[in-house]
MARPA-639414 format. One line per field, with one value per residue: residue number from 1; residue in three letters; x, y, z of N, C-alpha, C, O, CB in turn. Coordinates in steps of 0.02 Angstrom, whole numbers. Glycine has a CB too. Layout:
N
k	(NUM  ...)
r	(ala  ...)
n.east	(X  ...)
n.north	(Y  ...)
n.up	(Z  ...)
ca.east	(X  ...)
ca.north	(Y  ...)
ca.up	(Z  ...)
c.east	(X  ...)
c.north	(Y  ...)
c.up	(Z  ...)
o.east	(X  ...)
o.north	(Y  ...)
o.up	(Z  ...)
cb.east	(X  ...)
cb.north	(Y  ...)
cb.up	(Z  ...)
//
This chain:
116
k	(1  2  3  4  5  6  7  8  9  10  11  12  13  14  15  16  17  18  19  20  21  22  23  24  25  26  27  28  29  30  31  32  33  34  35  36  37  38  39  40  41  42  43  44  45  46  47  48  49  50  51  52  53  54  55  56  57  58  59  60  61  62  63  64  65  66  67  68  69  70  71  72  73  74  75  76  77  78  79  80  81  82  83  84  85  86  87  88  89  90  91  92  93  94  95  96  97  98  99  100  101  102  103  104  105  106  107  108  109  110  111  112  113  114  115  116)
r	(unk  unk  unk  unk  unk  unk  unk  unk  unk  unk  unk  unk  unk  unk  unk  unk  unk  unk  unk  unk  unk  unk  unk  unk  unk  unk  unk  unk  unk  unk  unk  unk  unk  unk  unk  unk  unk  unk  unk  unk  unk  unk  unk  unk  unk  unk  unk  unk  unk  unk  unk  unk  unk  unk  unk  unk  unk  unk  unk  unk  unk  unk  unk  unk  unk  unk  unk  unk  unk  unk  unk  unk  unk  unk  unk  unk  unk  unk  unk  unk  unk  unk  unk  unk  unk  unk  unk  unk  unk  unk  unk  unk  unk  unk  unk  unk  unk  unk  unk  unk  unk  unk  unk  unk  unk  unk  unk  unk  unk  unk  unk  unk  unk  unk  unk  unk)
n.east	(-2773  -2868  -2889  -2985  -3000  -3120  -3194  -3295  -3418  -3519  -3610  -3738  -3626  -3689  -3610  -3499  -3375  -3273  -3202  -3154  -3079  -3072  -2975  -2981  -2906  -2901  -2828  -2806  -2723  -2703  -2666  -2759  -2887  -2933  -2956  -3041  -3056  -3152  -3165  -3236  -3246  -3328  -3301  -3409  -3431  -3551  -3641  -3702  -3592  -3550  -3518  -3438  -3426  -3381  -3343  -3254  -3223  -3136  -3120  -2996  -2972  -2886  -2911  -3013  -3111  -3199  -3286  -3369  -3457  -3490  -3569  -3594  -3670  -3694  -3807  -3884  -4016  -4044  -3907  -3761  -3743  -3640  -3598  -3473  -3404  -3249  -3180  -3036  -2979  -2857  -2737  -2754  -2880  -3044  -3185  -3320  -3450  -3579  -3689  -3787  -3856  -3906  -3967  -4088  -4114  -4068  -3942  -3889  -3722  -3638  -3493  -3343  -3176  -3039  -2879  -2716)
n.north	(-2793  -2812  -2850  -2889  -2934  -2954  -3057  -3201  -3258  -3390  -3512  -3544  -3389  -3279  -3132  -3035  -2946  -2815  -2820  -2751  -2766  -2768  -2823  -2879  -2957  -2987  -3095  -3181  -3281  -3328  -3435  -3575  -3491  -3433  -3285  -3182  -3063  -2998  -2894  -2850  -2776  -2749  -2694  -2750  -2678  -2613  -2620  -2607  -2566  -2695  -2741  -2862  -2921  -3003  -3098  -3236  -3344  -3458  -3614  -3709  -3880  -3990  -4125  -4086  -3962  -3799  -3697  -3547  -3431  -3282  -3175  -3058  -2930  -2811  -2844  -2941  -3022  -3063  -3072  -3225  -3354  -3479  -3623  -3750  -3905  -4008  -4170  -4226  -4383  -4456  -4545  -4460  -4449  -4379  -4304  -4217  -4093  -3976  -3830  -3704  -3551  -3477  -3335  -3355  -3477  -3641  -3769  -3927  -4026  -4163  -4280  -4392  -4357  -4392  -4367  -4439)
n.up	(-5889  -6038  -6195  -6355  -6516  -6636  -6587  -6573  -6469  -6404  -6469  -6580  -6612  -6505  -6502  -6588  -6622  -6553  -6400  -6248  -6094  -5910  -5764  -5601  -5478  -5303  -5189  -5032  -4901  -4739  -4631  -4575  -4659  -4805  -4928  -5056  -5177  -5299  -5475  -5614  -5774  -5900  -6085  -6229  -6395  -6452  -6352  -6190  -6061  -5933  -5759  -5669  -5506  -5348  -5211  -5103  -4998  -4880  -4767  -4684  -4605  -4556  -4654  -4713  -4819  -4822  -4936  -4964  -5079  -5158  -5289  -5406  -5534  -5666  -5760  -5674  -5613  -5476  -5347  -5350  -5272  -5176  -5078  -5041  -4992  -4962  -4961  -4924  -4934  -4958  -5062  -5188  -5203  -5172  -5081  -5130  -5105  -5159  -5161  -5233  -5291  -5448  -5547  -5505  -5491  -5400  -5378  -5357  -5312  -5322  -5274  -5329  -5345  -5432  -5442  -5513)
ca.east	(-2813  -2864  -2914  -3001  -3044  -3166  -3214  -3348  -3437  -3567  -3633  -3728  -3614  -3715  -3589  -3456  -3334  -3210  -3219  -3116  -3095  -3020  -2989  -2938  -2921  -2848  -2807  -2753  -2723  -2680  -2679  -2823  -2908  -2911  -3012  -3048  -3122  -3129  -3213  -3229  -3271  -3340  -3349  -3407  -3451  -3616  -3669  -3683  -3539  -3565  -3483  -3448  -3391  -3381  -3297  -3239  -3199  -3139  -3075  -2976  -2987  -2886  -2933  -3091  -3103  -3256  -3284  -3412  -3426  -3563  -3541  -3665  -3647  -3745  -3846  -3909  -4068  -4011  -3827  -3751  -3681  -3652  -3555  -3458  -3363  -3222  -3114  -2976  -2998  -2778  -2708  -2769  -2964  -3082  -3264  -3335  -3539  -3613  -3762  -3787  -3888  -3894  -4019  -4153  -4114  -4030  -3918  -3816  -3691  -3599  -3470  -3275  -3115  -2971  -2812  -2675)
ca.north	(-2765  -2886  -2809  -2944  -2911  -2994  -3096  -3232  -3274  -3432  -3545  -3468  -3315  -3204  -3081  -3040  -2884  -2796  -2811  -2760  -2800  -2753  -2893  -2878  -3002  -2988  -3142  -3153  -3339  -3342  -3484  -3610  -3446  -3416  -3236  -3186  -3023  -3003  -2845  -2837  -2747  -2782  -2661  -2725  -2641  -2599  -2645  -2590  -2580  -2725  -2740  -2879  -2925  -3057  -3121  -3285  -3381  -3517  -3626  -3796  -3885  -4056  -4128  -4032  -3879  -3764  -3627  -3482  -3389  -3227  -3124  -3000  -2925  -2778  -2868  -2986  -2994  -3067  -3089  -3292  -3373  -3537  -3659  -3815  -3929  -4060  -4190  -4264  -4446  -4482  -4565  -4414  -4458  -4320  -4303  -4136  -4062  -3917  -3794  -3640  -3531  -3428  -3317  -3391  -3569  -3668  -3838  -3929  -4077  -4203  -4340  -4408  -4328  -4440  -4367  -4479)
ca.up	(-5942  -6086  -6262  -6388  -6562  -6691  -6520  -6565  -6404  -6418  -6539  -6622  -6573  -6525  -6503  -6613  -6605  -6518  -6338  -6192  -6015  -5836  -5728  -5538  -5429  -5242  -5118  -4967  -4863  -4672  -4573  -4607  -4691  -4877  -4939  -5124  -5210  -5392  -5493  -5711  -5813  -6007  -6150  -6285  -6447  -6475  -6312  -6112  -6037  -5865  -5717  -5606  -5429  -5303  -5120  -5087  -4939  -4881  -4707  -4691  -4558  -4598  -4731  -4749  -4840  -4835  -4983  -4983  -5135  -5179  -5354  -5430  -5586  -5663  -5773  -5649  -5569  -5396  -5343  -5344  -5216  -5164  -5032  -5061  -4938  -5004  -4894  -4935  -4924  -4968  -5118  -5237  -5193  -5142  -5102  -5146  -5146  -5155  -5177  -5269  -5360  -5516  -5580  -5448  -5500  -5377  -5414  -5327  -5356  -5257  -5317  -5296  -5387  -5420  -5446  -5520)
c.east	(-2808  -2917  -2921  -3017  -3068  -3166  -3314  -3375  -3523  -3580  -3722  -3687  -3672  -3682  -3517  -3412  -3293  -3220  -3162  -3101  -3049  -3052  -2937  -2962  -2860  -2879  -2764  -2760  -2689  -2727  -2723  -2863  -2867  -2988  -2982  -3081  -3104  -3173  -3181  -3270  -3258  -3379  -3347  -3416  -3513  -3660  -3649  -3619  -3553  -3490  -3496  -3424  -3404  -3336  -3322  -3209  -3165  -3106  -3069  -2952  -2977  -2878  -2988  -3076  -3183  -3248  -3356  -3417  -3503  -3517  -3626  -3636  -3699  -3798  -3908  -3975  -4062  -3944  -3826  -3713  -3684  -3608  -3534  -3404  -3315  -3188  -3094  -2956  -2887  -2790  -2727  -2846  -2991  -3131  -3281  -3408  -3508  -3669  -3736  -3846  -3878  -3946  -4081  -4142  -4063  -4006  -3862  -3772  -3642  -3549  -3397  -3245  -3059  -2924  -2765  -2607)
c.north	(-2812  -2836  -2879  -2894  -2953  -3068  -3117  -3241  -3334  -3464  -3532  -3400  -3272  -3135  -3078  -2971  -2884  -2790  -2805  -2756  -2789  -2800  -2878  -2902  -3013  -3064  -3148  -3230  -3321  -3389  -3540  -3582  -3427  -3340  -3206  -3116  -3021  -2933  -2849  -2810  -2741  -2728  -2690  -2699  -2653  -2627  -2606  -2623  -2630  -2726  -2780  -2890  -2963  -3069  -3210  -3281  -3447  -3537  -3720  -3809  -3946  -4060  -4120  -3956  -3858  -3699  -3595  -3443  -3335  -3194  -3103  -2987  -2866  -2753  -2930  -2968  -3006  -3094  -3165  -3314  -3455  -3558  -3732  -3842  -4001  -4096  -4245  -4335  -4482  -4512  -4534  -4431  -4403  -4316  -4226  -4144  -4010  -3897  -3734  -3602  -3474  -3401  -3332  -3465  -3584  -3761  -3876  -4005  -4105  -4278  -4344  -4375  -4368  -4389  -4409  -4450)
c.up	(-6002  -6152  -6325  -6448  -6610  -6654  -6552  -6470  -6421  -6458  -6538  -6576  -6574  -6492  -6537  -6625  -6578  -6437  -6279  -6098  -5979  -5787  -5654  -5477  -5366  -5206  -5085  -4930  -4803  -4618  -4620  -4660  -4763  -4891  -5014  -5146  -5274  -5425  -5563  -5720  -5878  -6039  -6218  -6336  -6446  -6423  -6253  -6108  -5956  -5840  -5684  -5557  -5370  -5254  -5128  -5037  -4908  -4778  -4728  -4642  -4560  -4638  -4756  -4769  -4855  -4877  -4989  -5039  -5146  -5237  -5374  -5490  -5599  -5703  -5747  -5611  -5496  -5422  -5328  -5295  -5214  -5083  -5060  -4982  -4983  -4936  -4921  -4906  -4921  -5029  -5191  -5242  -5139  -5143  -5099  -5156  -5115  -5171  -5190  -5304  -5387  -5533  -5545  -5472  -5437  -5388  -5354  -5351  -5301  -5295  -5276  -5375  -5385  -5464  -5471  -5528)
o.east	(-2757  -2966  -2872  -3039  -3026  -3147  -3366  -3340  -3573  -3555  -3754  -3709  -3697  -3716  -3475  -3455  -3261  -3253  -3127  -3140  -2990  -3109  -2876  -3008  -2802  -2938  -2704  -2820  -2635  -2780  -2721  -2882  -2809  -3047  -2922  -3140  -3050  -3223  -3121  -3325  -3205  -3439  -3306  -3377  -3531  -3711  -3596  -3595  -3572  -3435  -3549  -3373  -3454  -3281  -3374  -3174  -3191  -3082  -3100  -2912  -3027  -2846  -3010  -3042  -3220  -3211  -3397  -3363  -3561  -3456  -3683  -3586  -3745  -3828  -3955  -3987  -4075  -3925  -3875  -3657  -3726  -3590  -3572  -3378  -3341  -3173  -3123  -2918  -2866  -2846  -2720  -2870  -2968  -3155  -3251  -3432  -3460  -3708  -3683  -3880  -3848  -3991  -4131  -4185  -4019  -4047  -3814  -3790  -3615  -3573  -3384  -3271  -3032  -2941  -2766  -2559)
o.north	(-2844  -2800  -2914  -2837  -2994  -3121  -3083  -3226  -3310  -3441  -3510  -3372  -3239  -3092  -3117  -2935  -2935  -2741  -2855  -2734  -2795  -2814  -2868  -2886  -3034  -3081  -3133  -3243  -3293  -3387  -3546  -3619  -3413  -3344  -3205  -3112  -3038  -2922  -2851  -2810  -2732  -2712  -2674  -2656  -2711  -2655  -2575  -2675  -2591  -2719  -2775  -2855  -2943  -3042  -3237  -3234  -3497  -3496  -3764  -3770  -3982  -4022  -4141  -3911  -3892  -3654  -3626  -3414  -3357  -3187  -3123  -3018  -2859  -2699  -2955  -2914  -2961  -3121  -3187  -3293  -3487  -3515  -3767  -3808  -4036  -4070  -4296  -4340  -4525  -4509  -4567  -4421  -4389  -4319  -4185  -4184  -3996  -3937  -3711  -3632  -3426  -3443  -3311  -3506  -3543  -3805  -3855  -4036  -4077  -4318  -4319  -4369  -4377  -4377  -4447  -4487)
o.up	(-6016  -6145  -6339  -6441  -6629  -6679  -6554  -6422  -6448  -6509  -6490  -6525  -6620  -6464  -6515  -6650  -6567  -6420  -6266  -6057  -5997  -5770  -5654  -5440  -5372  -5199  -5091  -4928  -4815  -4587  -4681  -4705  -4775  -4872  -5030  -5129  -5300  -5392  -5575  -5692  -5908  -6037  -6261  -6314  -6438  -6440  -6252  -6131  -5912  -5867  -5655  -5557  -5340  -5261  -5146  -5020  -4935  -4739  -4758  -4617  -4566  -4675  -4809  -4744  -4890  -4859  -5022  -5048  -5139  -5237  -5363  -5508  -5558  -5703  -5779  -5583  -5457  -5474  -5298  -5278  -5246  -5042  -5095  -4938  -5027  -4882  -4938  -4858  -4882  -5054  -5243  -5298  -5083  -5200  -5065  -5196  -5079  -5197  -5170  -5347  -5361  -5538  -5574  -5454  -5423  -5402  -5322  -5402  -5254  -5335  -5221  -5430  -5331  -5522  -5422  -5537)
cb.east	(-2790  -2917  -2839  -3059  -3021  -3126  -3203  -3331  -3450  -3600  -3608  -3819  -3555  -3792  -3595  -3478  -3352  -3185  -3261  -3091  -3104  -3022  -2959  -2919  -2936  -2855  -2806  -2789  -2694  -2670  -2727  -2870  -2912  -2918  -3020  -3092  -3141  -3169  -3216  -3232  -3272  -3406  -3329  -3403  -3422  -3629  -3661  -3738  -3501  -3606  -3478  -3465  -3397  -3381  -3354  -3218  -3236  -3089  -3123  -2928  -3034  -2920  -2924  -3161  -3045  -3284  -3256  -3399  -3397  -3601  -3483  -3685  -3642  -3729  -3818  -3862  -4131  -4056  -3783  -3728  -3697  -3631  -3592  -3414  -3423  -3166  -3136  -2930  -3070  -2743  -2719  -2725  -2985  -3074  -3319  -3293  -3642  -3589  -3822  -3745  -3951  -3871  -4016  -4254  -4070  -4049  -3869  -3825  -3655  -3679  -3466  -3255  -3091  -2974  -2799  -2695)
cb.north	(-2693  -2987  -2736  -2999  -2863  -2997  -3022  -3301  -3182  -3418  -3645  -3436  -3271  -3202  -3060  -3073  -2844  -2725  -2862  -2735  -2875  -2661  -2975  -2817  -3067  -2905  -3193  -3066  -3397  -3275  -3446  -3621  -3398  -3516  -3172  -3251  -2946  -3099  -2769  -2891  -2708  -2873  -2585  -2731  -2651  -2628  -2709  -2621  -2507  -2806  -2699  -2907  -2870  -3104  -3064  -3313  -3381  -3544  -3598  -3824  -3861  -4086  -4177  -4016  -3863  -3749  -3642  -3439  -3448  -3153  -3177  -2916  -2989  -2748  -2870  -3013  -3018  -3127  -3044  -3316  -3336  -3576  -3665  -3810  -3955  -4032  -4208  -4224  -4476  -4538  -4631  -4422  -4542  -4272  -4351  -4096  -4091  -3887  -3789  -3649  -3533  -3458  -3343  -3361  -3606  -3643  -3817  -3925  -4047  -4240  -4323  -4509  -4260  -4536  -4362  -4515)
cb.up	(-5961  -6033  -6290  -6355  -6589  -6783  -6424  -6608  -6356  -6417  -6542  -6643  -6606  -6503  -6444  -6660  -6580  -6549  -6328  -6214  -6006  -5799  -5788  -5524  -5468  -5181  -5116  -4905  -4897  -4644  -4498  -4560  -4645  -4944  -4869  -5144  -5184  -5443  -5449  -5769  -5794  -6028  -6167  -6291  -6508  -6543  -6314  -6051  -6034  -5867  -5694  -5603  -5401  -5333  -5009  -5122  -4920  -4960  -4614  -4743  -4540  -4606  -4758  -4681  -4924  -4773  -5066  -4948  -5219  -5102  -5436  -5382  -5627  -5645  -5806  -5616  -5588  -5330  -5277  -5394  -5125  -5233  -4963  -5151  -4861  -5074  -4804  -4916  -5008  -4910  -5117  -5306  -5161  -5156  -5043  -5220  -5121  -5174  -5118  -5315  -5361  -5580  -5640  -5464  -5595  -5325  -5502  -5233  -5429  -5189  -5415  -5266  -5364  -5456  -5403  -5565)
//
């Protein structure tokens, strides 16, 4: 449970008040298998109270890892999801894409991660 007060949010804020929040998030890993749910909930002042909630996934397989992810919310007009895949190249180098979308947009993004 997380309690904020005289909480800017944005530039321009456009929200400024007291706002507080329930945050609960279970995981569970076995084996190759990694699984994720999460559910919040935001009141703040002078506004709907939302709710959101999402499942994650994942499998590794090597040095590949595959992640799944869906969340909704209940201001949204469709729920988000995506997929990504990473693999572990050695010496703290990693290639990672993915795809996703938000809101009906979809994006995706692909590159290397160095580690040092």
């Amino acid at each position: 449970y997380e309690e904020n007060n005289d909480v800017s949010l944005g530039t321009p804020a456009f929200f400024a008040g007291d706002m507080s929040s329930t945050w609960l998030n279970l995981g569970y890993s076995f084996g190759a298998f990694g699984v994720d749910a999460f559910y919040v909930n935001m009141d703040p002042d002078g506004f709907d109270t939302e709710e959101g909630y999402g499942l994650a996934g994942s499998y590794t397989a090597g040095d590949l890892t595959v992640t799944a992810i869906w969340a909704d919310n209940s201001t949204a007009d469709d729920a988000a999801y995506g997929i990504d895949a990473a693999y572990d190249l050695g010496s703290g180098l990693v290639v990672k894409g993915g795809v996703g979308s938000v809101n009906d947009k979809t994006a995706a993004d692909f590159g290397v991660i160095m580690s040092f």
